[in-house]
ZADO-1210 file (C-alpha; in nm, 4 decimals, padded with zeros to 6 digits):
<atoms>
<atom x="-00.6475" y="-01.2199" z="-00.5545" code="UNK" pos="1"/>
<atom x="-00.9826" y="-01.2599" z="-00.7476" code="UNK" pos="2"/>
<atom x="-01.1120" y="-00.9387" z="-00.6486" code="UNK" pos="3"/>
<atom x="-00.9852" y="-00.6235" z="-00.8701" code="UNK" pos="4"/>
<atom x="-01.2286" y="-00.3638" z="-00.7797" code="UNK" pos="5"/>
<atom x="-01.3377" y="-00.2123" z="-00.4779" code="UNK" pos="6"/>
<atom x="-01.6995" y="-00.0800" z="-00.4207" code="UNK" pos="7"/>
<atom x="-01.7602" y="00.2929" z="-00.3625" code="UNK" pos="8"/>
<atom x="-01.8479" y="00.1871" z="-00.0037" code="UNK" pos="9"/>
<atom x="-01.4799" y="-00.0105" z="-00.0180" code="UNK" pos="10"/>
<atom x="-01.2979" y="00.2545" z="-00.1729" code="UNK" pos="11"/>
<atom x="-01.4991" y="00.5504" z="00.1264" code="UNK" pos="12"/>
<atom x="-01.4169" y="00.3504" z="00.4028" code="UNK" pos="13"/>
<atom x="-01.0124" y="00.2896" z="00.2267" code="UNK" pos="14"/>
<atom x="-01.0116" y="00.6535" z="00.2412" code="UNK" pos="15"/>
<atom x="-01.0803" y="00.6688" z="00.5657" code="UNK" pos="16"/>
<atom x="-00.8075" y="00.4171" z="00.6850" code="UNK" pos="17"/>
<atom x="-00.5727" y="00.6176" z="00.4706" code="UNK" pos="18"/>
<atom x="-00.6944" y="00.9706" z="00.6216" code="UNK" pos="19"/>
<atom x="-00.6569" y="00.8229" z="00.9876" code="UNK" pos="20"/>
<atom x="-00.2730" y="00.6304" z="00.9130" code="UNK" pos="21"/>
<atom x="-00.1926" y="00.9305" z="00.7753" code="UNK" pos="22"/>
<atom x="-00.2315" y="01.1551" z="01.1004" code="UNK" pos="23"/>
<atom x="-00.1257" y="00.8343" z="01.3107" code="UNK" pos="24"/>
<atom x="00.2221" y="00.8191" z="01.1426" code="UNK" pos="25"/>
<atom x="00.3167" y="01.1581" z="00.9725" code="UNK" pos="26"/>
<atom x="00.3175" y="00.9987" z="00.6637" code="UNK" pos="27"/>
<atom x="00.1797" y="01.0333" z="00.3286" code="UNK" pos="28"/>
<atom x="-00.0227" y="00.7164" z="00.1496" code="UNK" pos="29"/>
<atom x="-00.0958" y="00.6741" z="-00.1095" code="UNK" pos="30"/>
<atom x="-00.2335" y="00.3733" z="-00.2772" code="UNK" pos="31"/>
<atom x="-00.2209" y="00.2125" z="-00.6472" code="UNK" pos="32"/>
<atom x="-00.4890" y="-00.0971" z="-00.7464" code="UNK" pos="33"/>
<atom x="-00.4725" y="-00.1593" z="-01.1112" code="UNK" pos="34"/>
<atom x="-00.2289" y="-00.3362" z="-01.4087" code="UNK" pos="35"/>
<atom x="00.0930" y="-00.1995" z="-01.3690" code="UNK" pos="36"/>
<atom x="00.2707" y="-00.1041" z="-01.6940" code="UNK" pos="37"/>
<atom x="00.5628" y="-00.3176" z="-01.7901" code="UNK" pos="38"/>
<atom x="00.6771" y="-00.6589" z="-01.6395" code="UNK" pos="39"/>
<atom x="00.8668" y="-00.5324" z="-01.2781" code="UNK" pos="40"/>
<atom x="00.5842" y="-00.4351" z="-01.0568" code="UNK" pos="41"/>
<atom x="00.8602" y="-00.3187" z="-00.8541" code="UNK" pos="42"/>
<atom x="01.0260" y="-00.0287" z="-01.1149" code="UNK" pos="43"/>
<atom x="00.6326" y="00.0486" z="-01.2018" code="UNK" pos="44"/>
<atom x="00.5761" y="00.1342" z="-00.8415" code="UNK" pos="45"/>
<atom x="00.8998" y="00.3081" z="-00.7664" code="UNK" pos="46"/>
<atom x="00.8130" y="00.4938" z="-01.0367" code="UNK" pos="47"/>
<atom x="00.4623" y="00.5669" z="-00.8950" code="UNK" pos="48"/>
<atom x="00.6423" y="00.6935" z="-00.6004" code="UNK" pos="49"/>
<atom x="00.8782" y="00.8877" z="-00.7815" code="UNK" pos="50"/>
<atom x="00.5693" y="01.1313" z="-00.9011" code="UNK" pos="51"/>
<atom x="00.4011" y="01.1849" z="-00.5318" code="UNK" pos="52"/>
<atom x="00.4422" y="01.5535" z="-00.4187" code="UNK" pos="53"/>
<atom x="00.6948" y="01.4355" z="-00.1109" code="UNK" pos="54"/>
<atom x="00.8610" y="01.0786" z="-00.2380" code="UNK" pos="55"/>
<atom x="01.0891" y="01.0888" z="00.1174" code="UNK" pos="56"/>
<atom x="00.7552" y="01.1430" z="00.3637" code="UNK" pos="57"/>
<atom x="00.5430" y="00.8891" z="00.1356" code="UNK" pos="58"/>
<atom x="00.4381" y="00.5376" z="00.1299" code="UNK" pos="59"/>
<atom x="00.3173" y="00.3623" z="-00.1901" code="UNK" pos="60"/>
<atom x="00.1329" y="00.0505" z="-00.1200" code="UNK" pos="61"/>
<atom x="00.0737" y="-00.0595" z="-00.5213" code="UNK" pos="62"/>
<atom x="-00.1234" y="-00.3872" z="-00.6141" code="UNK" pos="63"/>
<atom x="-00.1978" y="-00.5815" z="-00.9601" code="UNK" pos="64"/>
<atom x="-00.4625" y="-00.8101" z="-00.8727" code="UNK" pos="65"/>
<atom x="-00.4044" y="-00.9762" z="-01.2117" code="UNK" pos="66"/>
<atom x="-00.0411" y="-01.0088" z="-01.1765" code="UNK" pos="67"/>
<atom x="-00.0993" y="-01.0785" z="-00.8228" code="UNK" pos="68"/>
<atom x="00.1816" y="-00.8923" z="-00.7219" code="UNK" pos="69"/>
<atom x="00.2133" y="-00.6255" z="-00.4252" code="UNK" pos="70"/>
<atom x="00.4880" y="-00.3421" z="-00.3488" code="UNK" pos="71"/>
<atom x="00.5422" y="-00.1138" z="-00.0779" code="UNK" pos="72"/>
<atom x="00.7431" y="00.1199" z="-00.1507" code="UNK" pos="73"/>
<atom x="00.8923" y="00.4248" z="00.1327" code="UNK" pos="74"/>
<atom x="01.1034" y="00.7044" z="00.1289" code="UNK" pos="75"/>
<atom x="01.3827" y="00.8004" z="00.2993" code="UNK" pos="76"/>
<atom x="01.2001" y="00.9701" z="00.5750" code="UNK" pos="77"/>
<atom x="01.0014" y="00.7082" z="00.6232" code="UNK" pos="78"/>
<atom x="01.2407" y="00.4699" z="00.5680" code="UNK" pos="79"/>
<atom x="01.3848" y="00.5801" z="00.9534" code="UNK" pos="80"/>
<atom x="01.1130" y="00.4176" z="01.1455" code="UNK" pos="81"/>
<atom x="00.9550" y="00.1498" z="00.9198" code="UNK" pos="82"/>
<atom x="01.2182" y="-00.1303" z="00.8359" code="UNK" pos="83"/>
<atom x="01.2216" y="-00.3470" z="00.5230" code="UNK" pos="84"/>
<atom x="01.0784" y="-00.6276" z="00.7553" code="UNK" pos="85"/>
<atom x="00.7971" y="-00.4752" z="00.8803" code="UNK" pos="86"/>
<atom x="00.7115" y="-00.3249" z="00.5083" code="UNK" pos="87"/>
<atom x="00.7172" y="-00.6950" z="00.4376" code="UNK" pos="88"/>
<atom x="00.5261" y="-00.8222" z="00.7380" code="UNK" pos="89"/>
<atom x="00.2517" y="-00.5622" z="00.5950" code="UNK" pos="90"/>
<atom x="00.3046" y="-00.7204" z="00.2706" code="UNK" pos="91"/>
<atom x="00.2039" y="-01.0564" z="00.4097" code="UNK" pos="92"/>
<atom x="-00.1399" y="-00.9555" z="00.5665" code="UNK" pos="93"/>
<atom x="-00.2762" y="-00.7888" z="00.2759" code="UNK" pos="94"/>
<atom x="-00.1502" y="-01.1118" z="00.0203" code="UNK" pos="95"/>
<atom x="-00.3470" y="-01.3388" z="00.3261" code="UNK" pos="96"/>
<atom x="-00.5898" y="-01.1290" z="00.3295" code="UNK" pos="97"/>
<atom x="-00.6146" y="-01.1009" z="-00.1264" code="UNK" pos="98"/>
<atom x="-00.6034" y="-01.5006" z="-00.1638" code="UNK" pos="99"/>
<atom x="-00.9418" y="-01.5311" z="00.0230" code="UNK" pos="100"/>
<atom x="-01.0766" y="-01.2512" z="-00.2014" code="UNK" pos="101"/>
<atom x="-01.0756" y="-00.9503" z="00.0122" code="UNK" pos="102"/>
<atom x="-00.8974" y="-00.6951" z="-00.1764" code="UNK" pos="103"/>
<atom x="-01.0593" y="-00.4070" z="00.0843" code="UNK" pos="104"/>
<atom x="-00.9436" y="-00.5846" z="00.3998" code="UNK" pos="105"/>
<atom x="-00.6444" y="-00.6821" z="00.2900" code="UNK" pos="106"/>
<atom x="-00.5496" y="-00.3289" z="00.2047" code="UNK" pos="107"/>
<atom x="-00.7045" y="-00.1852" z="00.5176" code="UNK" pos="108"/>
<atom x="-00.5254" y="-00.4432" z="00.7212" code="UNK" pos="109"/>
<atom x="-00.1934" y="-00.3634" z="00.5239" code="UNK" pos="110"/>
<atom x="-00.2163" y="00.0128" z="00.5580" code="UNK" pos="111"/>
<atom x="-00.3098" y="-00.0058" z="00.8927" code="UNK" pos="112"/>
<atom x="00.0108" y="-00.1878" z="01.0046" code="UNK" pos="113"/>
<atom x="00.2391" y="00.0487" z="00.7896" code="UNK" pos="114"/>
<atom x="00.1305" y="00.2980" z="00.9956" code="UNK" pos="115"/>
<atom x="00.1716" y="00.1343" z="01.3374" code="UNK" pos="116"/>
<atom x="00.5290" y="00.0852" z="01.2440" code="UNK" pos="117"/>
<atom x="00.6051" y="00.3965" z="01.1031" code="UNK" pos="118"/>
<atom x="00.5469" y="00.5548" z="01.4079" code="UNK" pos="119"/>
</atoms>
């Protein structure tokens, strides 16, 4: 995960994939890039969740490309149609996707797929 920051033409076109997963799986996403506070990336991003507007129709994706760690976390509505597994399977892509360097792909690729199986 060498890449930390996205461009403004990254973080437009992010946006966009967020906008469009959004309508495609009734869900809200949201996504965190940055150090996380603490040590447990995955109590900083439950946390994270905790604060959205509607925690039980959300989905966090959260990443600390210096930590090089990556959460998803879902509510319980969401939690109904997209498993554990395929959060994980989503988790996968993007980590493929960070180790060559492409922090914007690997999100878009991530966020896409969370929202194909939260359908």
């Amino acid at each position: 995960m060498a890449t930390t920051a996205l461009t403004s033409a990254e973080q437009a076109a992010l946006d966009a994939t967020i906008r469009a997963a959004e309508q495609a799986c009734r869900a809200e996403i949201s996504v965190f890039v940055g150090p996380i506070e603490g040590h447990d990336p995955h109590a900083f991003a439950t946390s994270l969740h905790n604060t959205l507007v509607l925690p039980s129709r959300s989905i966090l994706v959260m990443v600390d490309p210096t930590m090089r760690a990556v959460e998803v976390v879902t509510g319980g509505e969401v939690r109904r149609a997209l498993t554990d597994a395929e959060a994980a399977l989503a988790v996968e892509e993007m980590t493929r996707s960070f180790a060559e360097g492409d922090l914007a792909g690997g999100l878009t690729r991530g966020i896409r797929l969370l929202a194909e199986h939260a359908r």
